[in-house]
C-alpha positions, 0 to 999 in steps of 0.5 A: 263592742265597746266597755259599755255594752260589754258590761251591760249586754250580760245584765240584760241577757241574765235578766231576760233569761231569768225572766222568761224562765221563772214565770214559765215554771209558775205559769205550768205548775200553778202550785210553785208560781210563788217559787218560781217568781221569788227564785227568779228573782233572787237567781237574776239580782245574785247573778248580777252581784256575782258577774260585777264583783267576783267575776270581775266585770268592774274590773274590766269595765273600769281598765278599759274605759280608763285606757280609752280616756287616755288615749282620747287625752294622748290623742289630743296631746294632752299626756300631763293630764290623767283620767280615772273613774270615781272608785268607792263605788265605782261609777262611770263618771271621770275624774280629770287631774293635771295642768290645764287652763280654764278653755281646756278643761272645759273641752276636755270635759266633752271630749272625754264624755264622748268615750264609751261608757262614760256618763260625766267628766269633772275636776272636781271629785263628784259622787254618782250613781254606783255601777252596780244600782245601774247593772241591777237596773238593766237586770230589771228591764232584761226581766221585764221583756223576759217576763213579757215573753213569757206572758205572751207565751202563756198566753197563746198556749191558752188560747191555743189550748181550747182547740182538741181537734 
């Protein structure tokens, strides 16, 4: 599994689960639809917060997609070159430094957007989507299929339900 879906995959998973998970508690006791959807929420965006800062998954995310751009960049016979992710905040686009004449800098450029997890390369210092808004956006669609779930869930023990053999 490469950086990308190792960074991602979690916030879909949290999500989803909070989703399924919340609305269900709201769904059985009617009285606590308002908590369960309100703390699901709150559970699933807390824990994105923590897997990115505290649990270090920005960390890892920005080691080993810098450590990919180098080798593709040592694998191209291009050491004097560096690759960094724009920090402050951190986001998945590349910054390049070094000599380079104009046709490398421009195959370079592709070259490095292919590696995983790398939306854009540029020489120039440009500011991105923050990690986090795009962790807090997988959270969401995790949440959604959740909720989904949990719907269709409700849905067949309704109908279910008007069967008492």
């Amino acid at each position: 599994m490469n950086a990308f879906w190792a960074y991602f995959l979690p916030m879909l998973g949290i999500g989803f689960v909070a989703g399924a998970l919340g609305p269900s508690v709201g769904y059985c006791w009617p009285t606590k639809r308002k908590a369960g959807w309100i703390g699901a929420i709150v559970a699933a965006l807390a824990a994105t917060m923590l897997w990115h800062g505290p649990l270090g998954a920005a960390d890892r995310f920005s080691t080993e997609v810098e450590a990919m751009a180098h080798m593709s960049l040592n694998s191209w016979d291009m050491p004097q070159v560096s690759a960094h992710l724009h920090h402050g905040p951190l986001t998945r686009r590349v910054l390049l430094s070094g000599p380079a004449d104009d046709f490398q800098r421009s195959e370079l450029m592709k070259i490095i957007e292919t590696v995983p997890g790398v939306s854009h390369a540029s020489w120039k210092d440009t500011v991105g989507v923050p990690l986090l808004v795009e962790a807090l956006l997988a959270n969401v669609v995790g949440f959604l299929f959740g909720w989904l779930l949990a719907y269709l869930v409700e849905l067949h023990r309704r109908h279910n339900a008007q069967w008492n053999w």
